[in-house]
LUMZALO-22358 format. One record per residue (C-alpha): residue number from 0; z, x negated, y negated. Coordinates in steps of 0.02 Angstrom, whole numbers, m for minus. Example, Ala and Ser with C-alpha at 12.3 -4.5 7.8 and 13.67 -1.06 7.14 Angstrom:
# residues 2
+-----+--------+--------+--------+
:  nr :      Z :      X :      Y :
+-----+--------+--------+--------+
:   0 :    390 :   m615 :    225 :
:   1 :    357 :   m684 :     53 :
+-----+--------+--------+--------+
//
This chain:
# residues 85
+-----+--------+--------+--------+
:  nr :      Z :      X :      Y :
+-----+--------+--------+--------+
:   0 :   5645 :   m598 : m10662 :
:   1 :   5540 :   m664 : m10519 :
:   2 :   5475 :   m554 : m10390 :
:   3 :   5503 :   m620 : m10230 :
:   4 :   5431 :   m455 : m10131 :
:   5 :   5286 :   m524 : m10010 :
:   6 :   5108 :   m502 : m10116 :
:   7 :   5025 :   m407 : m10002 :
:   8 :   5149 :   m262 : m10010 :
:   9 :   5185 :   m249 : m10207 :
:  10 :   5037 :   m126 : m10224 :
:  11 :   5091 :    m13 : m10075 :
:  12 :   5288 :    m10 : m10126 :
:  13 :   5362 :    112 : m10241 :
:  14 :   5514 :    m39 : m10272 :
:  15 :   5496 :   m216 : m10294 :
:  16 :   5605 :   m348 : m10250 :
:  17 :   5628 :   m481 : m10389 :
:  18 :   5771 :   m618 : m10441 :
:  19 :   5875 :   m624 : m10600 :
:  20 :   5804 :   m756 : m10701 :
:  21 :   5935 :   m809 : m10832 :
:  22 :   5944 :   m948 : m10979 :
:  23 :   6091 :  m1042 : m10896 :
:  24 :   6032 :  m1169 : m10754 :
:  25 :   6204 :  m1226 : m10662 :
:  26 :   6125 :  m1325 : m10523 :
:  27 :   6194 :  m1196 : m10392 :
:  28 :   6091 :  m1215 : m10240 :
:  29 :   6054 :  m1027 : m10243 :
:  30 :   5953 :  m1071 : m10410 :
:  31 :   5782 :  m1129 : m10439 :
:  32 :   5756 :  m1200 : m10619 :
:  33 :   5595 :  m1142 : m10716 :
:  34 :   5522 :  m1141 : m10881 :
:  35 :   5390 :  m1189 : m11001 :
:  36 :   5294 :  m1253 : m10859 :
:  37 :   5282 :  m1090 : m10765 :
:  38 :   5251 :  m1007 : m10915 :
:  39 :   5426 :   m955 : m10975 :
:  40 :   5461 :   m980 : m11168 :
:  41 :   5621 :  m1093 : m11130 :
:  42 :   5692 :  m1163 : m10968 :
:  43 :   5776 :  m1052 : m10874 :
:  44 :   5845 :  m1028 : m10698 :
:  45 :   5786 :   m888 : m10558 :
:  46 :   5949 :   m850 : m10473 :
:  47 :   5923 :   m808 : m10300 :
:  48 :   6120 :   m741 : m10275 :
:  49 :   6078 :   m598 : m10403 :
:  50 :   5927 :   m490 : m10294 :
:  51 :   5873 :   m319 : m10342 :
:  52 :   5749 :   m185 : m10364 :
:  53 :   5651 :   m117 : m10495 :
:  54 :   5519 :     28 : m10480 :
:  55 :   5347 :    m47 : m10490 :
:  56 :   5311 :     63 : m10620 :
:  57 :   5419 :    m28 : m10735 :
:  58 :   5329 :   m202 : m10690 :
:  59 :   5187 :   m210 : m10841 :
:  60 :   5173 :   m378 : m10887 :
:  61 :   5168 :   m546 : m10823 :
:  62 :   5257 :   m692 : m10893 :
:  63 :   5228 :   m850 : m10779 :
:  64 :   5180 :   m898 : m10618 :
:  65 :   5270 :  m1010 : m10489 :
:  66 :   5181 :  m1173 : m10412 :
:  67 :   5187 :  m1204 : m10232 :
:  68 :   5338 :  m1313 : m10281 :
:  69 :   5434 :  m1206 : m10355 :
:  70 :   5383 :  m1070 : m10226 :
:  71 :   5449 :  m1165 : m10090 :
:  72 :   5600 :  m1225 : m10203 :
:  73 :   5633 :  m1013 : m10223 :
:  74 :   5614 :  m1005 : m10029 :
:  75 :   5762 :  m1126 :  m9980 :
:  76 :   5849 :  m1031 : m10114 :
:  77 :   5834 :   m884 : m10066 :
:  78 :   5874 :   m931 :  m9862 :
:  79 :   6042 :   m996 :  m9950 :
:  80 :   6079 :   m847 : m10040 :
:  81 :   6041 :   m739 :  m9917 :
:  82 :   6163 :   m848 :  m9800 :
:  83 :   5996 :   m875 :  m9662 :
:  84 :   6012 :  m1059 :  m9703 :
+-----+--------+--------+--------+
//
């Protein structure tokens, strides 16, 4: 998953917002494709139509880290998804 919740609230809020990151990349312009090069063991897509919560409790470990590119790549995705775009 990605967490797409706004960094400067993640240590205040008892639920985080992240993305479904799954192992099939369709090209779907609600999905951002990442992988080895954020850190990821195998490329991989963050797909923006699938939002949820989780309780920040549950969040232990991180796995990668998104570039600006990919950050703003997740941003048009998400303004897509969210039909704001």
């Amino acid at each position: 998953m990605v967490i797409v919740s706004r960094d400067s609230a993640v240590s205040i809020l008892s639920s985080i917002v992240c993305v479904l990151v799954t192992s099939s990349f369709r090209g779907h312009v609600a999905e951002v494709e990442v992988g080895v090069g954020e850190g990821l063991d195998r490329s991989s897509a963050a797909n923006c139509d699938n939002i949820f919560t989780l309780p920040r409790r549950v969040l232990t470990r991180r796995r990668g880290v998104l570039g600006p590119v990919k950050l703003a790549e997740l941003d048009r995705a998400l303004l897509v998804a969210l039909g704001l775009r």
